[in-house]
N, C-alpha and C positions, 0 to 999 in steps of 0.2 A: 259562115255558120257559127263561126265559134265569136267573132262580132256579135251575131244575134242571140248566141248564149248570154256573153256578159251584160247587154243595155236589159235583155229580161230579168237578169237575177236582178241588175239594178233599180228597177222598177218593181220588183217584189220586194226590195229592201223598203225602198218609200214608200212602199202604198202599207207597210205592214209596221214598220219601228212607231209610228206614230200610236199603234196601237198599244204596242210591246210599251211602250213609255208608259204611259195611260194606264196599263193594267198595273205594271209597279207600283205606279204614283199609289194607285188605287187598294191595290193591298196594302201600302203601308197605312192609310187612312183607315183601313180595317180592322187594325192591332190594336186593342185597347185595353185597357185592365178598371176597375170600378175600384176606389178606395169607399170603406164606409165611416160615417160617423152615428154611432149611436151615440146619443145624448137626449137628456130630460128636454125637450123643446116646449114641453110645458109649464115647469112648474120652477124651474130654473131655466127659462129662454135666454134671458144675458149672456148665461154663460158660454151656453148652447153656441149661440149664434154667431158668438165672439170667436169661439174656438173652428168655427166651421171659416167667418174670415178671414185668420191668419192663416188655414190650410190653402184659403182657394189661391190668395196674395202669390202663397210659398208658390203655388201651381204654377200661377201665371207668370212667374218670372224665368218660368222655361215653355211659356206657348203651352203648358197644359203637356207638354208632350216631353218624354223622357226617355232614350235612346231608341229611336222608332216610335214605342207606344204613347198613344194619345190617354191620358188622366183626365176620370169623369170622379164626380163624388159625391153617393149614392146617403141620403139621410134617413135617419132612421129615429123615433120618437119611443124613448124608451118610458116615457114620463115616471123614472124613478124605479120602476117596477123590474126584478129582477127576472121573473118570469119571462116579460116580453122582450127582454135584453137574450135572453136564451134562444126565442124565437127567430130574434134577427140573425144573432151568432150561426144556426142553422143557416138560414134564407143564405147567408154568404157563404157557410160550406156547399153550398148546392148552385152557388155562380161558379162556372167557369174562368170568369175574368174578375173573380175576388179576388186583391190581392194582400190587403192588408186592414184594421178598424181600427179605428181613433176612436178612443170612450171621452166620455162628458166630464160632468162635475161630480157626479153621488159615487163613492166608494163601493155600496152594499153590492148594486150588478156584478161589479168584480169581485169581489172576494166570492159571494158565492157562485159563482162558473168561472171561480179559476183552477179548477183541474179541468175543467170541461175544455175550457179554450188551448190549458198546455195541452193534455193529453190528444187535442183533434188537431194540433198544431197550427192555434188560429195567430196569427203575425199583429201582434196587439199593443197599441201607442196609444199611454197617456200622457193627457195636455193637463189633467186638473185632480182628476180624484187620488188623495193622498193617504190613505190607511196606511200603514207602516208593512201591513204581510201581504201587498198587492203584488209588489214584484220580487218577493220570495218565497214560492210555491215550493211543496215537498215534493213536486213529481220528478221524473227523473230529465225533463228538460224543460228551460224558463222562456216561453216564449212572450212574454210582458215586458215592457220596456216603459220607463216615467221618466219624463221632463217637467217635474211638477216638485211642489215640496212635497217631503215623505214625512211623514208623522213619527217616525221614529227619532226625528229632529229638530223637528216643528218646537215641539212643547217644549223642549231647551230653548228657542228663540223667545218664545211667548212669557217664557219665566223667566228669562233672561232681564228682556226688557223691564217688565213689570217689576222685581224686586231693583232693578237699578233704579228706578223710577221709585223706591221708597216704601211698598207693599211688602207687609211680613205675612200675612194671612188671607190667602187665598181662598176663595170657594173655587170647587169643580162643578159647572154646572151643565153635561153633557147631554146627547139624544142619544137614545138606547138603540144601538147599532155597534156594527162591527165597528165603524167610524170611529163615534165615542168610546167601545169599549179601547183601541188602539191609542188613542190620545190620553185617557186615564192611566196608562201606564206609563206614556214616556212624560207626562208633565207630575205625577208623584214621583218619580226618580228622577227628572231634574228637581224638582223641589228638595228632595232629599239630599240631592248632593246639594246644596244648600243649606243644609238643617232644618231647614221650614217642612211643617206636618200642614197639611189642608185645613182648615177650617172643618169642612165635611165637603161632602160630594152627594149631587139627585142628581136623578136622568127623568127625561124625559121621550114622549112619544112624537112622530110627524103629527101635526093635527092641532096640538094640544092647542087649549080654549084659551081666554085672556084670565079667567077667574082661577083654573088652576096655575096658569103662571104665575098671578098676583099671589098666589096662598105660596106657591115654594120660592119666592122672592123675599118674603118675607119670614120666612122660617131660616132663610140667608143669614139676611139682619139680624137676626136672634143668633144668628150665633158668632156675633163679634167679627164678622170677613171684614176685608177692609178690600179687595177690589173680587172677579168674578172672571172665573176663565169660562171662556161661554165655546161651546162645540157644538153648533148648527146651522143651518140653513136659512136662508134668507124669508119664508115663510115662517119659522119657527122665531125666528130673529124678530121679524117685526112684531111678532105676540106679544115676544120678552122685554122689548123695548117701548112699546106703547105700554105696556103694565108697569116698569120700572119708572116710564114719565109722569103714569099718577098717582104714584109713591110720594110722600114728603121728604123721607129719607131716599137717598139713590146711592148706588154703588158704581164706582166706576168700571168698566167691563174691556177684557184685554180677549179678542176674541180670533178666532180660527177664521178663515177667508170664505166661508162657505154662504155667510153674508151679503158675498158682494156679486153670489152668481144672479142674484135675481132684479127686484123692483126695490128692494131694503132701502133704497138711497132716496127714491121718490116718492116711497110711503113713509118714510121717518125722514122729512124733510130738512131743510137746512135749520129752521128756527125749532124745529122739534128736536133738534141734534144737541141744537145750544145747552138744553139745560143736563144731556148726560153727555160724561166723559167717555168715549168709545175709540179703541184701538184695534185693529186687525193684522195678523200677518201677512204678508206680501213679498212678492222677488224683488230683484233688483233692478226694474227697468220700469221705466214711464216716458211714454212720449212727453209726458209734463215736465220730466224733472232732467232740466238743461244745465249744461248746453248735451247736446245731440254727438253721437258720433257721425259721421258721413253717411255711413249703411242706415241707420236710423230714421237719419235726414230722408233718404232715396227711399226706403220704404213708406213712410208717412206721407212723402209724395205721392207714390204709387197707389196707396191706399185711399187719399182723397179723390183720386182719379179714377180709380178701378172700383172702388166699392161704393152701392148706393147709398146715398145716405151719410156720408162721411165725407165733411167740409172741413172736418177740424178735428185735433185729436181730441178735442172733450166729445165728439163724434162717437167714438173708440167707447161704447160701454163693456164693463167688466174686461178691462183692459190686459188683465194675466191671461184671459183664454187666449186672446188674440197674438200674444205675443209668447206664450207654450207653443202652440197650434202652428205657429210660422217656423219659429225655431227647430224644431223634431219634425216637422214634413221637411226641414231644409236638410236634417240629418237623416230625414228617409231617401230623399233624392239624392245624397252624397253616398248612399249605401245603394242605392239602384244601379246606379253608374256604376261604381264599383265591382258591381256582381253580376251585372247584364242582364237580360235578360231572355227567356228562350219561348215564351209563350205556352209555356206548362205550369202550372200557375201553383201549383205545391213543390214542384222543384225551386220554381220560383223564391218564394216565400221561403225554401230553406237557404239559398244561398245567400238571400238578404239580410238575412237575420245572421247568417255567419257575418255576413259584410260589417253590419252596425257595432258587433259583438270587436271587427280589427278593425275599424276605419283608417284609412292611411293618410287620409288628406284633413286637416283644418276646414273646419266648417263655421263659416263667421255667421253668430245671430244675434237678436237683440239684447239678448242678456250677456253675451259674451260669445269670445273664440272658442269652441270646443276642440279639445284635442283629445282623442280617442274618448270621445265619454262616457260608450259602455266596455264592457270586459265580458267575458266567456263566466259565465254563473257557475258557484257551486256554493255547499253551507260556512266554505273557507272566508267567500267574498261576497256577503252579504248584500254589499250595495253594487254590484258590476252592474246592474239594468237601471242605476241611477245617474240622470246624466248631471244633476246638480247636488249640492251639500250646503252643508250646515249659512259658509260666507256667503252664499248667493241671498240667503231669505233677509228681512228686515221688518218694521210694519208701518203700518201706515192709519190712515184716516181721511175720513169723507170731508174736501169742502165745499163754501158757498154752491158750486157749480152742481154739487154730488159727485165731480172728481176725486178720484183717489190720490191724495198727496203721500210723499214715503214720507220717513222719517229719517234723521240721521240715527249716528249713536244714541242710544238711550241718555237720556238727564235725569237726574232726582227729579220726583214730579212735584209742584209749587203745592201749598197748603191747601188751596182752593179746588184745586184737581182731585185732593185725596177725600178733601168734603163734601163732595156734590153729592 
């Protein structure tokens, strides 16, 4: 009897574990959390598109999957609009398996819902938009975190270079937004600690026509500049630049990176480039610019592989989303691990964000080794949600290709440079 006890449980063992397997297996494929990307997909797609690459790349080099949970990534087309950038912010308060949003290129969405996002405790990663008061909000916790240049040190790089390069008289010639008004501030006080006064300063609107471009280009010229700090966007850019081409006089233009999120490259082409001087700011990494580190090497591999479309790094347009975008989901997934996960998805979200704030482990990316690169925020520590500084940025310009080349150090700039 007790024979025919044991071979029965044995046979209820086998006929059953295969299920018990199964159903594991099966819940953990169940476990999933949705990261979002809001970004402009319209009106700046480069940039967009770029910044969604380097997230899906960071993905895939853990199977998509991150202690248990499977990583989807949910897009969101804010086309510039702060409004609909609100709407989505909701739509991911009301997922259950939201876990965190990656914003795009335009500043404006964020600044104005950034009480909205600290105060509803939205777990929020930039790859691109740079305003200076993005990731230091007056609420009483900062849940914004930037791997991106900050404009509060931007405009020292950008007047850096330019007066090394020979320029005493600067115009300001910004878009009328929180953006611009951010950038006007820190590049008249770097200018200042320099002694140099602007020239003068216009703003501008999204939109603007080529005939009022041409008319405040020219009212420039009258006022004795001798180059042009430009603060916009790759549609406003190409206005500025096709109107500056059918000028006789032209200025040369040292300009903000917000240029490079869109078409700028392929509507102000390579021989359209030749006859103006144009410079931009930019980080420190380029698949271009060799030799390569190993990690580097093995990403750019992985990228011609894995991403459609990309045979080569001049493949790689608007090249900074993609390599923010990689970098800061590599330091989301170094903060996931970290903090675990429990499948309650605002507990969640708060233990990650403690995590990113102590990171204990080096996180290697394409710009660099990060060692602890945010800090626990207060108005002590202004920059704790920033994971880069002033040595990381540099700038650059567009070649033959429409590749972005860096720059070294600055050089005085040649006579012909300051004539054009």
């Amino acid at each position: 009897m007790k024979l025919f006890h044991f071979f029965f449980y044995v046979l209820l063992l086998l006929f059953f574990s295969p299920i018990l397997l199964f159903s594991v297996h099966a819940g953990n494929t169940d476990k999933f959390y949705n990261l979002y990307l809001d970004a402009d997909f319209t009106h700046t797609k480069a940039a967009s598109n770029s910044i969604k690459q380097g997230i899906m790349l960071a993905l895939a080099e853990s199977n998509n999957e991150i202690n248990g949970y499977r990583f989807k990534l949910v897009i969101k087309d804010h086309r510039g609009n702060s409004l609909r950038s609100k709407n989505h912010l909701e739509n991911f308060l009301n997922d259950p398996q939201g876990l965190a949003v990656f914003s795009g290129l335009h500043s404006p969405p964020l600044l104005a819902n950034q009480s909205y996002i600290n105060n509803r405790k939205i777990l929020l990663l930039d790859p691109w938009a740079a305003a200076g008061p993005i990731t230091r909000g007056k609420e009483k916790e900062n849940w914004i975190f930037r791997l991106s240049i900050d404009d509060y040190k931007a405009g020292y790089t950008i007047s850096k270079y330019a007066t090394n390069q020979g320029f005493k008289k600067p115009y300001l010639l910004l878009e009328d937004t929180g953006w611009g008004q951010s950038n006007k501030k820190t590049m008249t006080q770097a200018l200042k600690d320099q002694d140099i006064k602007p020239a003068g300063i216009s703003w501008f609107n999204w939109g603007i026509g080529k005939n009022h471009a041409r008319l405040l280009l020219r009212n420039i010229l009258a006022s004795n500049a001798d180059v042009i700090f430009f603060v916009g966007n790759a549609p406003e850019g190409k206005t500025f630049a096709q109107a500056m081409i059918d000028l006789s006089t032209r200025l040369p233009i040292r300009s903000h990176w917000g240029i490079t999120g869109g078409d700028f490259a392929r509507v102000i082409n390579a021989d359209m480039r030749k006859v103006i001087d144009l410079q931009f700011i930019q980080t420190r990494f380029s698949f271009l610019n060799r030799p390569l580190s190993a990690h580097a090497q093995n990403v750019l591999k992985s990228a011609i592989t894995k991403l459609p479309g990309v045979n080569s790094a001049y493949d790689i347009k608007a090249q900074t989303g993609f390599v923010h975008g990689y970098d800061l989901t590599r330091l989301l997934i170094s903060a996931i691990r970290q903090a675990g996960l429990t499948g309650n998805n605002k507990q969640d979200r708060r233990a990650i964000r403690h995590a990113l704030e102590h990171l204990s482990q080096d996180v290697t990316g394409l710009l660099k080794t990060y060692r602890r690169p945010f800090q626990p925020y207060n108005e002590k520590t202004p920059n704790a949600h920033e994971a880069l500084d002033q040595q990381d940025y540099t700038m650059g310009y567009y070649g033959d290709k429409n590749e972005v080349i860096l720059l070294s150090p600055a050089k005085p700039a040649t006579p012909e440079a300051k004539n054009r």
